[in-house]
LOLO-928639 format. One record per residue (C-alpha): residue number from 1; x, y, z. Coordinates in Angstrom, 1 decimal, always signed. Each point is the difference from the previous one (the first is absolute). Last residue first. Example, Ala and Ser with C-alpha at 12.3 -4.5 7.8 and 13.67 -1.06 7.14 Angstrom:
<num->2&xx->+13.7&yy->-1.1&zz->+7.1>
<num->1&xx->-1.4&yy->-3.4&zz->+0.7>
This chain:
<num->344&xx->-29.8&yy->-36.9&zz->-93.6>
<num->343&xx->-1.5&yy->+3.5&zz->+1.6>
<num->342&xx->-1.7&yy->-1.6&zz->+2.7>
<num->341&xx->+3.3&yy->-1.2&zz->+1.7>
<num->340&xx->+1.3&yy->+3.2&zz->+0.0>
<num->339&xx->-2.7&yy->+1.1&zz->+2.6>
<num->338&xx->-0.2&yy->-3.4&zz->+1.9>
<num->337&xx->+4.1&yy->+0.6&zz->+0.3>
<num->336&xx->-0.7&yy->+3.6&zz->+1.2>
<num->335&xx->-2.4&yy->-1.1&zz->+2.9>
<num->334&xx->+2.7&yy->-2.9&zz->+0.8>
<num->333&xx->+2.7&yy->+2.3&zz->+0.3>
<num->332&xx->-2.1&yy->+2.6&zz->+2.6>
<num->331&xx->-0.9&yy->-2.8&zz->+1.9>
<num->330&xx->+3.0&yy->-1.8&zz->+0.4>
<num->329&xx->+2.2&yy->+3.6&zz->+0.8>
<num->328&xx->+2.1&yy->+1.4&zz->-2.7>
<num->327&xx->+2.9&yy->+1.6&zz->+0.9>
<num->326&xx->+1.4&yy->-3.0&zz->+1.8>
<num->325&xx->+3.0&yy->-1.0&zz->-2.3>
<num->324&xx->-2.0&yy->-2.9&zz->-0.7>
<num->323&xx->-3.2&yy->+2.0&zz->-0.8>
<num->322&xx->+2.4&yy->+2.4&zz->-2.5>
<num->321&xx->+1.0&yy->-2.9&zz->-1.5>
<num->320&xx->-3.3&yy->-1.4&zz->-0.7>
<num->319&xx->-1.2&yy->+3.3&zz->-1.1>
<num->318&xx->+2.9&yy->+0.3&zz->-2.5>
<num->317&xx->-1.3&yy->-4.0&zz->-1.7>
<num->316&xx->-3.3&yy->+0.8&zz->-0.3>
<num->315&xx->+1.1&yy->+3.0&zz->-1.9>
<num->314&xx->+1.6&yy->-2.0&zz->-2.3>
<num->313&xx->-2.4&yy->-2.2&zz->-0.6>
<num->312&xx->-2.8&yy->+2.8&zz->-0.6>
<num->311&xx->+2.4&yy->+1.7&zz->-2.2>
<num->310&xx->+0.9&yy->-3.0&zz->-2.3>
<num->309&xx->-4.0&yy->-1.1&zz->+0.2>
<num->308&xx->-0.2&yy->+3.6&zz->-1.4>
<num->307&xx->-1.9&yy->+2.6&zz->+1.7>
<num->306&xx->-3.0&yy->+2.2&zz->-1.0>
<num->305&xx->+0.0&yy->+3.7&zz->+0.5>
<num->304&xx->-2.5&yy->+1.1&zz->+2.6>
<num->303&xx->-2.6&yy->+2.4&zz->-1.8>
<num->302&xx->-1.5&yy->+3.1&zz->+1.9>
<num->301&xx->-3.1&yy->+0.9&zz->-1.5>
<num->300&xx->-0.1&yy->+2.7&zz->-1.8>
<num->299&xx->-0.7&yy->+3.5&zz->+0.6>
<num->298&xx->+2.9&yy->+1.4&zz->-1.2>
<num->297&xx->+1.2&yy->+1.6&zz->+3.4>
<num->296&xx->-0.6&yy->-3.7&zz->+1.3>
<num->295&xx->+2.0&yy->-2.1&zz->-2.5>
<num->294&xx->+2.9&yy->+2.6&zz->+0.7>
<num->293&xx->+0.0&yy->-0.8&zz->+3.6>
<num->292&xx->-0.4&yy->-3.6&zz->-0.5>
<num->291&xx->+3.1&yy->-0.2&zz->-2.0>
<num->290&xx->+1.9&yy->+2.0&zz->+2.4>
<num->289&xx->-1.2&yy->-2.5&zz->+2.9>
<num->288&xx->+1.3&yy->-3.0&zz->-1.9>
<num->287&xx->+3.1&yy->+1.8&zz->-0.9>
<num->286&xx->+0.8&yy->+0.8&zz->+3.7>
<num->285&xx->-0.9&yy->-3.8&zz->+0.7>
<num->284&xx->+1.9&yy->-1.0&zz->-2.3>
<num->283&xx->+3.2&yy->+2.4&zz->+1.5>
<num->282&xx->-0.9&yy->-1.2&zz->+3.4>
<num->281&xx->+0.2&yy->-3.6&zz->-0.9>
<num->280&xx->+3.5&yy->+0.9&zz->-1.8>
<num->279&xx->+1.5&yy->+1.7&zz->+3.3>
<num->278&xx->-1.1&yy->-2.4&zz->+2.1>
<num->277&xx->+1.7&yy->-2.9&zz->-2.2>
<num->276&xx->+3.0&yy->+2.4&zz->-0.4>
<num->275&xx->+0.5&yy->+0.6&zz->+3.9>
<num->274&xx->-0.5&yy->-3.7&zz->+1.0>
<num->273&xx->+2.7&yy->-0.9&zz->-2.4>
<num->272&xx->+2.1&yy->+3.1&zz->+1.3>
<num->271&xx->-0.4&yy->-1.3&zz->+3.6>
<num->270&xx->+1.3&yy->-3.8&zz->-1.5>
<num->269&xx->+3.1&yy->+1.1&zz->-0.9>
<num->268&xx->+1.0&yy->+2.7&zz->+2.5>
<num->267&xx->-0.6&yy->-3.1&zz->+2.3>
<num->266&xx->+2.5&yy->-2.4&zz->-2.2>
<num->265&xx->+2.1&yy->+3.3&zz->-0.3>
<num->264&xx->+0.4&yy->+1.0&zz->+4.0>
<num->263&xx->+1.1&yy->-3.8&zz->+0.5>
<num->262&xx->+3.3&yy->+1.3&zz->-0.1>
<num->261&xx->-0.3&yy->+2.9&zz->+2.5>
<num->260&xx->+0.4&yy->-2.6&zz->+2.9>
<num->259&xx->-0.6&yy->+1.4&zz->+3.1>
<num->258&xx->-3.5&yy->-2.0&zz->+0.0>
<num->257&xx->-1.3&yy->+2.7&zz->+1.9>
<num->256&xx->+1.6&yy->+2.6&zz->-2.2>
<num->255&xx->-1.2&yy->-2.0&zz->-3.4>
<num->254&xx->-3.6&yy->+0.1&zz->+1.5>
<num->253&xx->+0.1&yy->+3.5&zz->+0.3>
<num->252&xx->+2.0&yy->+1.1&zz->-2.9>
<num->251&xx->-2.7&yy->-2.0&zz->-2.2>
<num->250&xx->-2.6&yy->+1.6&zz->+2.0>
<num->249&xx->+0.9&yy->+3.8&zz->-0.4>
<num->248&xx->+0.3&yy->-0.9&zz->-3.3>
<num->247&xx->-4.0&yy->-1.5&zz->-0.4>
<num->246&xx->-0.8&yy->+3.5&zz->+1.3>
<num->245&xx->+1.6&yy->+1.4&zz->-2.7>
<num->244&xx->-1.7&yy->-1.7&zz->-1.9>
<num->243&xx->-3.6&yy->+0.2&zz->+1.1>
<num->242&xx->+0.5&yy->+3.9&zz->+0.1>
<num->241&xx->+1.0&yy->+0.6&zz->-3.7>
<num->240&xx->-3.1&yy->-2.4&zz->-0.5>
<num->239&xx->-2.3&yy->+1.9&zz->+2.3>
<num->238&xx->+1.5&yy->+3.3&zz->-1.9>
<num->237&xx->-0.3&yy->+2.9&zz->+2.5>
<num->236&xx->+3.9&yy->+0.2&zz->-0.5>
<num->235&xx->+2.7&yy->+0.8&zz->+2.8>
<num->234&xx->-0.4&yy->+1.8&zz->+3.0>
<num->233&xx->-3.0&yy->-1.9&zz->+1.0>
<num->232&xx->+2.0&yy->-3.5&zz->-0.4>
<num->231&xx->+2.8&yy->+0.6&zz->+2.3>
<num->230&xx->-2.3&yy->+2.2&zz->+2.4>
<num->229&xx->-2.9&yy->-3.7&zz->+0.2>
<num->228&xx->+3.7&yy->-1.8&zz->+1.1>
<num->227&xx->+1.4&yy->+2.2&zz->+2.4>
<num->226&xx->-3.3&yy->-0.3&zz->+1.9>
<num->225&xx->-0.3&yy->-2.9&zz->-0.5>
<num->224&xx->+3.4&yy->-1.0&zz->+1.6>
<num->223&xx->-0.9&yy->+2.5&zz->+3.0>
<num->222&xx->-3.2&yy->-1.6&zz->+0.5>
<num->221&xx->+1.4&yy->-3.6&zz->+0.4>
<num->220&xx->+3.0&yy->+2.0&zz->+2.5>
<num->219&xx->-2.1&yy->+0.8&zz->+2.1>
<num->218&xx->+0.5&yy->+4.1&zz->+0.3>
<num->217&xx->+1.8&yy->+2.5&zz->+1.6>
<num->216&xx->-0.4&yy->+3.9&zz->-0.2>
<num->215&xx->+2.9&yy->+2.5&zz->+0.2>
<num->214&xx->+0.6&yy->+3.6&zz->+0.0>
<num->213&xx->-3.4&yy->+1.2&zz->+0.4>
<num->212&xx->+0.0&yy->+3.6&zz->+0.7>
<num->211&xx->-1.9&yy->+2.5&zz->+1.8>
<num->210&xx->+1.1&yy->+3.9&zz->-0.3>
<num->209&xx->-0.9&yy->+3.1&zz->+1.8>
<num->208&xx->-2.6&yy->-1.8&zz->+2.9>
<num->207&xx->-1.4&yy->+3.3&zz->+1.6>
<num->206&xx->+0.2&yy->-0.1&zz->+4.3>
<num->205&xx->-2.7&yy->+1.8&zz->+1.9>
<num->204&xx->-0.9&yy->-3.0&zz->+2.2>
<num->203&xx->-3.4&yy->+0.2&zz->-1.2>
<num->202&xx->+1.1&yy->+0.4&zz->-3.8>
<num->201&xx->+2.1&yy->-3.9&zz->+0.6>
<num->200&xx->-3.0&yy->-2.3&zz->-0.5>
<num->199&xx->-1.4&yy->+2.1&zz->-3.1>
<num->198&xx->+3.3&yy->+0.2&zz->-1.7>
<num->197&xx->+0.3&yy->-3.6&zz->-0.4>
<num->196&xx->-2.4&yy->-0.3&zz->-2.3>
<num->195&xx->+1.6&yy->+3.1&zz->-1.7>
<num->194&xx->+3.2&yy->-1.9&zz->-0.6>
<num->193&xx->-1.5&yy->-3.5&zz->-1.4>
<num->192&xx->-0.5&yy->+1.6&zz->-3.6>
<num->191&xx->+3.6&yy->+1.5&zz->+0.1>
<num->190&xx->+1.6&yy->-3.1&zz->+1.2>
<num->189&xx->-2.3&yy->-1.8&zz->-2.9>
<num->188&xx->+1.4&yy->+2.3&zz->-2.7>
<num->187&xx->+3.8&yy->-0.7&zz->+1.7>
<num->186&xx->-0.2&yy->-3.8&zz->+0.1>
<num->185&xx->-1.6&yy->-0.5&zz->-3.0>
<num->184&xx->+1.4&yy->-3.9&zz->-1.3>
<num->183&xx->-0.2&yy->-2.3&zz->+2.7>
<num->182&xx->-2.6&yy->+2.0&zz->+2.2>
<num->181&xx->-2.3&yy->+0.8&zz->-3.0>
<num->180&xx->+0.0&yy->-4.1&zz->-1.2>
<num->179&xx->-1.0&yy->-0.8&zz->+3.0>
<num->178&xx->-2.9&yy->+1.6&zz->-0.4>
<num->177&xx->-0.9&yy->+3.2&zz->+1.3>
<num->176&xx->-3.7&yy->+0.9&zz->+1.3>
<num->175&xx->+1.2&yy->+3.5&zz->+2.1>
<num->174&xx->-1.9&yy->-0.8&zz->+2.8>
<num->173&xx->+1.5&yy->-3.5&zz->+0.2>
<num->172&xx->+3.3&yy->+1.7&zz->+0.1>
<num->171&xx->-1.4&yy->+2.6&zz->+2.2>
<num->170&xx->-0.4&yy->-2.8&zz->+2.4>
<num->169&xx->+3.0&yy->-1.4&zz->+0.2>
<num->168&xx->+2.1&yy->+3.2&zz->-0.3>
<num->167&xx->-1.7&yy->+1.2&zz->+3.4>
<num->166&xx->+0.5&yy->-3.4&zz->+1.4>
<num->165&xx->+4.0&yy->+1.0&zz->-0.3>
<num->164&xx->-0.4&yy->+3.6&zz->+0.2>
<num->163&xx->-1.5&yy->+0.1&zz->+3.6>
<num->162&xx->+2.2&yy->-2.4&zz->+1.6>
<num->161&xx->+2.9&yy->+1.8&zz->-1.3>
<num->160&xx->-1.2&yy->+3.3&zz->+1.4>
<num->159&xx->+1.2&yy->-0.7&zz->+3.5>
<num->158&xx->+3.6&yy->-1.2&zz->-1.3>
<num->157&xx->+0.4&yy->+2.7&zz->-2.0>
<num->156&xx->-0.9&yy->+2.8&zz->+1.8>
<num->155&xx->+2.6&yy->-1.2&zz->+3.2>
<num->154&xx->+2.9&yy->-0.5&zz->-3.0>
<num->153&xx->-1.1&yy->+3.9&zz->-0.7>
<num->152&xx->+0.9&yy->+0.8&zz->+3.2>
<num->151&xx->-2.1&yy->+2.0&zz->+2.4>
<num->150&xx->+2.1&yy->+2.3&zz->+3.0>
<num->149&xx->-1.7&yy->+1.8&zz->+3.0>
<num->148&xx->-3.3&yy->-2.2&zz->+0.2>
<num->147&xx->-3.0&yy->+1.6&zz->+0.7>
<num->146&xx->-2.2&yy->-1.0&zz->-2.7>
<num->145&xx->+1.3&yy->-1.3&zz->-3.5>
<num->144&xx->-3.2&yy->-1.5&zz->-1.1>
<num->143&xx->-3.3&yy->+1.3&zz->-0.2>
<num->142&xx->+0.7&yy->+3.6&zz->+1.8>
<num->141&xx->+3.5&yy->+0.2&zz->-1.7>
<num->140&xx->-1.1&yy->-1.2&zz->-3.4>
<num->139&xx->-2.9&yy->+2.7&zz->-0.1>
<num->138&xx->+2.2&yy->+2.7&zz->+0.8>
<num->137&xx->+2.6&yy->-0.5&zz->-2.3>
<num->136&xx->-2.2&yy->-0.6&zz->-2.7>
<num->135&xx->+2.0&yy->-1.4&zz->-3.1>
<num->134&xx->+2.2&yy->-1.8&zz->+1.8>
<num->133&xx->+1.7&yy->-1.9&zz->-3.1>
<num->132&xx->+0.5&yy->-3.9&zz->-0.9>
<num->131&xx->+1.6&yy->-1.9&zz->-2.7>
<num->130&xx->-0.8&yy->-3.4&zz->-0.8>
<num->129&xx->+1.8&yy->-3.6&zz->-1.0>
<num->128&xx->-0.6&yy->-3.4&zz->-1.5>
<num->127&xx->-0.5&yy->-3.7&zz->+0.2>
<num->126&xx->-2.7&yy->-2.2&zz->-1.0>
<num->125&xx->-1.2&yy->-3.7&zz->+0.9>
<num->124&xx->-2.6&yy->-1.7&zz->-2.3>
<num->123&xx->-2.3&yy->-2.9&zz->+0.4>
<num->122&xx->-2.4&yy->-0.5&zz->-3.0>
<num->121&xx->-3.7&yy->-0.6&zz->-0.3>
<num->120&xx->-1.1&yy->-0.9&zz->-3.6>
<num->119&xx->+2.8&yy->+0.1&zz->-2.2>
<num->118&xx->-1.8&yy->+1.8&zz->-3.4>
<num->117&xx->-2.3&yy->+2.8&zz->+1.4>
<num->116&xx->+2.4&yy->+0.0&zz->+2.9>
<num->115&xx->-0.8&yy->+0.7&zz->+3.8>
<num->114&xx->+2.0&yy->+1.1&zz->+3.0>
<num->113&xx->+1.3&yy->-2.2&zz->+2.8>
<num->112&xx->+2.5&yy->+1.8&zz->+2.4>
<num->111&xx->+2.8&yy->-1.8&zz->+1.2>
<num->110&xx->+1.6&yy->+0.4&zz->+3.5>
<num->109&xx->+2.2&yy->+2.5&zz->+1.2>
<num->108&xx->-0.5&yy->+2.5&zz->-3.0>
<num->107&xx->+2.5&yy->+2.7&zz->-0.2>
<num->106&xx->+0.8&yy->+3.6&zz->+0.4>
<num->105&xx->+2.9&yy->+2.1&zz->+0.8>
<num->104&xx->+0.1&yy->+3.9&zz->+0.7>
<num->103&xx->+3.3&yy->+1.6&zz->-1.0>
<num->102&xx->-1.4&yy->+3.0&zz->-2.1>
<num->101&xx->-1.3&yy->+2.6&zz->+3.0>
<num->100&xx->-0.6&yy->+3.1&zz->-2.1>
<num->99&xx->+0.4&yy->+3.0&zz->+2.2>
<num->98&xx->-2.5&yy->+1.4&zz->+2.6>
<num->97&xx->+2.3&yy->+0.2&zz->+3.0>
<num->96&xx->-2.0&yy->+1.1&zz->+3.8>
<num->95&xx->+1.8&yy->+2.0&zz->+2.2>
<num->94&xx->-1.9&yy->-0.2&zz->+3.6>
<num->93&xx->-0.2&yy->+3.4&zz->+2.3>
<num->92&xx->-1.1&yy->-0.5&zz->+3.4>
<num->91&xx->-0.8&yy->+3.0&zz->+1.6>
<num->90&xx->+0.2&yy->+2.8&zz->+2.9>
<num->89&xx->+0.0&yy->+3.2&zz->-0.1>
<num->88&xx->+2.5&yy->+3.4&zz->+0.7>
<num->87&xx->-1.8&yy->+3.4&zz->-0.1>
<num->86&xx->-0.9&yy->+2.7&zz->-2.2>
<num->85&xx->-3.6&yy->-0.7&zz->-0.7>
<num->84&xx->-2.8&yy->+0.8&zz->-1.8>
<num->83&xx->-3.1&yy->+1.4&zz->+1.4>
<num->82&xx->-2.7&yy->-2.8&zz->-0.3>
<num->81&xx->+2.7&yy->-2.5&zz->+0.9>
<num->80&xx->-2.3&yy->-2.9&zz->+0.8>
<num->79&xx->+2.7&yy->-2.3&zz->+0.2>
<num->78&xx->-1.8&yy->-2.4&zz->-2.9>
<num->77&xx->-0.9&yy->+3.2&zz->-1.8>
<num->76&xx->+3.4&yy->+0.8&zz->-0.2>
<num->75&xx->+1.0&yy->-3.4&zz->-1.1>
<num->74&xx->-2.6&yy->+0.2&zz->-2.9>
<num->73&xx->+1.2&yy->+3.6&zz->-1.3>
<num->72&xx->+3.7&yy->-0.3&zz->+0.0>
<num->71&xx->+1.5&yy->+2.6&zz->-2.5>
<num->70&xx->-1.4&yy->+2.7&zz->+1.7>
<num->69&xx->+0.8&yy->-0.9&zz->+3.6>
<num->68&xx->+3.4&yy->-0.2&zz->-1.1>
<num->67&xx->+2.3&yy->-3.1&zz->-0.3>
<num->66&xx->+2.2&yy->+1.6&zz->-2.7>
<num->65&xx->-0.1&yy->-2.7&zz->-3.0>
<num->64&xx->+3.0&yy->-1.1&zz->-2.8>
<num->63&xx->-1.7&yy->-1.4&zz->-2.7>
<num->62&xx->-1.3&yy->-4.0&zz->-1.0>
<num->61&xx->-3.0&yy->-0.9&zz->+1.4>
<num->60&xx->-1.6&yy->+1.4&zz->+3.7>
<num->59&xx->-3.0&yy->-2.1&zz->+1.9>
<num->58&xx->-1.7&yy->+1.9&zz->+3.1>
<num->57&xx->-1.6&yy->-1.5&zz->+2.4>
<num->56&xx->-0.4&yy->-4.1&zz->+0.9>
<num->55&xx->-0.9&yy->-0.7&zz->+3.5>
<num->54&xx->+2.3&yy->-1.8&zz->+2.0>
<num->53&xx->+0.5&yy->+3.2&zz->+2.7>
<num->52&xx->+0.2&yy->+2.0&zz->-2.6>
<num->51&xx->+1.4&yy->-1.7&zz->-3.3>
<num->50&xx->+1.9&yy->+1.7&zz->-2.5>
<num->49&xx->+0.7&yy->-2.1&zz->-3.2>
<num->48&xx->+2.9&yy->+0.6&zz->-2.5>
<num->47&xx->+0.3&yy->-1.1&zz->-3.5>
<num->46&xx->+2.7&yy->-0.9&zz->-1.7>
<num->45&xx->+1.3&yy->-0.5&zz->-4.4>
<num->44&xx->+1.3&yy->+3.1&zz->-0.3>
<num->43&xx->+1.2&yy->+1.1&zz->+3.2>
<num->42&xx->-2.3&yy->+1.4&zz->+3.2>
<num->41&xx->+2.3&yy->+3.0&zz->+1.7>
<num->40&xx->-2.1&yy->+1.6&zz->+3.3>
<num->39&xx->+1.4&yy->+2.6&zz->+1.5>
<num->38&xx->-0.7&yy->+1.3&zz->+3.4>
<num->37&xx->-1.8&yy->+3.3&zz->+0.5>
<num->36&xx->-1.6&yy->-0.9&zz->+2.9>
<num->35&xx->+2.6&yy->-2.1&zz->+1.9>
<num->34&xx->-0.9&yy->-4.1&zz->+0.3>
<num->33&xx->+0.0&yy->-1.4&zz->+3.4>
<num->32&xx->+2.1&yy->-2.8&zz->+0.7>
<num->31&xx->-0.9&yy->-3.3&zz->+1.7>
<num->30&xx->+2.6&yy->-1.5&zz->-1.7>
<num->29&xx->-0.7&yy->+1.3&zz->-3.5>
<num->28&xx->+0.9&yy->-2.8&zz->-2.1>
<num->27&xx->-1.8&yy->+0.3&zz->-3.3>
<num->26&xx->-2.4&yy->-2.9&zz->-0.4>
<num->25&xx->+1.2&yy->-1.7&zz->-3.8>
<num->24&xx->-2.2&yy->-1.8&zz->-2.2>
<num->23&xx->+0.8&yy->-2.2&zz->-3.1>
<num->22&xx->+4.0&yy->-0.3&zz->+0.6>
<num->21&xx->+1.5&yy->-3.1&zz->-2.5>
<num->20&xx->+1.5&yy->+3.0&zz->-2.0>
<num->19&xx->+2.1&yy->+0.5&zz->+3.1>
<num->18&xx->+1.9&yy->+3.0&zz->+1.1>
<num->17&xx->-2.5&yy->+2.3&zz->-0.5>
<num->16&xx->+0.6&yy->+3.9&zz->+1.3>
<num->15&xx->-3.7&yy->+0.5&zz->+1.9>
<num->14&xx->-0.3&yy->+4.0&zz->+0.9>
<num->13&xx->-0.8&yy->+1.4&zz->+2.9>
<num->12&xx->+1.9&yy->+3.7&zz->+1.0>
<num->11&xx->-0.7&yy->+2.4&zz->+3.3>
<num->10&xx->-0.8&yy->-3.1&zz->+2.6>
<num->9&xx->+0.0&yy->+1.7&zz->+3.4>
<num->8&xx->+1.7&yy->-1.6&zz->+2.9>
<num->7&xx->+3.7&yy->+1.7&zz->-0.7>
<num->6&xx->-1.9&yy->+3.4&zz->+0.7>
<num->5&xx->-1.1&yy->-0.9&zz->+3.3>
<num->4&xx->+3.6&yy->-1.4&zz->+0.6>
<num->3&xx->+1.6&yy->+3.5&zz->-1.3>
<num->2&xx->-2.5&yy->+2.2&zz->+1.6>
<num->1&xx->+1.2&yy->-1.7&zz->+3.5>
């Protein structure tokens, strides 16, 4: 008979993991009571939760614990054990793990529109992953976990999915990125976005360790400009230097769609034409302004320097090429033909 009595008495709890999917574990005591004196072992990385008749008591980290009327102050309140005691009792004891979840997925089911100084309103989809903790056991059981005897971190996920995803929205717009941030700042803008999401998850007493976008999809007419305004900021700040290059990008352009890379000269051709007629207007005009800069800081009055019928002609002649190649518009050719005219 000593034997069985004894047999019913729980002398050692302790959680051994088998699982890293495991978030909370109830220990199984069968109806057992648990000895006074028993020994309590919460590993590195646990926490373990003793609940009297559903109430939460005492909470014990990482240590090996004796289960002594000293050591457990709420629970022996709870039994009103003003004297101590040296008897068997009864509770539910729940292992709760408080390592680094890192598997968590998230992504946007439908497009989210955000907008761009330079795009306007643009539709984006975005892709990514988080890490998750307990970081108050207590809290997370009483808000979330409840009375359930095993939580996996699969269950976690898919509840807190459809908190992230319109969580991300909005701190997104919070955060006043462009398109621009997503496509080329993923991790500055995960770290930005983090603590937005924080607030939403601090009542369920879980921390947010990491938040990462991994991918973010755009329409394809803002990706192409995109690539196109990085091409020409890395480069030179040299309009010029930028008009050509950009003129490049064109003449592979057009020769790819015509898949014919022969007529890329006759287009090369008549880019550069366009190139050396902008580039000498800007250069009189550059002289024309330095001229009138030094006239001022002398006190003079600025003087235009006069123009041959030869140079009058022939400029006649570059702005009419430049209004058939459509740079020039009508009104902006005939306002500088009435201009040259004068001068003959």
């Amino acid at each position: 008979m000593f034997g069985f009595f004894k047999s019913e008495l729980v002398e050692v709890i302790e959680w051994k993991e088998q699982s890293k999917d495991v978030l909370v574990w109830k220990f199984p005591d069968k109806d057992s009571n648990i000895k006074y004196g028993a020994q309590l072992t919460v590993r590195e990385s646990q926490m373990a939760i003793f609940l009297n008749e559903g109430q939460i008591a005492d909470v014990y980290g990482p240590g090996r614990h004796t289960l002594k009327t000293e050591n457990m102050p709420i629970m022996t309140t709870l039994k009103s054990w003003k004297h101590g005691f040296d008897s068997p009792f009864k509770a539910d004891v729940y292992f709760v793990s408080t390592r680094q979840i890192t598997d968590f997925k998230w992504g946007t089911p439908n497009p989210i529109f955000i907008k761009d100084p330079e795009a306007g309103r643009v539709e984006i989809r975005a892709f990514g992953s988080y890490f998750l903790r307990i970081a108050d056991p207590k809290k997370f059981y009483r808000e979330y976990a409840g009375t359930e005897s095993i939580l996996y971190a699969q269950d976690l996920a898919d509840a807190f999915r459809g908190l992230i995803v319109p969580k991300f929205a909005e701190a997104l717009v919070e955060s006043g990125a462009t398109a621009f941030d997503i496509y080329s700042k993923y991790s500055e803008l995960g770290e930005v976005i983090k603590p937005l999401i924080q607030r939403d998850l601090d009542e369920f007493g879980l921390e947010l360790t990491k938040f990462q976008i991994t991918s973010v999809s755009l329409p394809d007419e803002i990706t192409e400009h995109l690539r196109t305004i990085s091409k020409l900021n890395l480069t030179s700040d040299n309009n010029m230097g930028k008009m050509e290059r950009l003129n490049q990008m064109d003449v592979n352009k057009i020769a790819a769609e015509k898949g014919n890379y022969e007529n890329m000269r006759g287009v090369n051709n008549d880019l550069m034409m366009q190139q050396m007629m902008m580039q000498q207007m800007m250069q009189n005009q550059q002289g024309n302004n330095n001229n009138n800069n030094n006239n001022q800081s002398n006190n003079q009055a600025p003087a235009e320097k006069e123009m041959t019928r030869a140079e009058v002609l022939s400029t006649l002649k570059e702005l009419g090429e430049l209004k058939s190649m459509g740079i020039l518009t009508d009104e902006e050719f005939e306002a500088k033909k009435k201009e040259l005219l004068a001068k003959l």
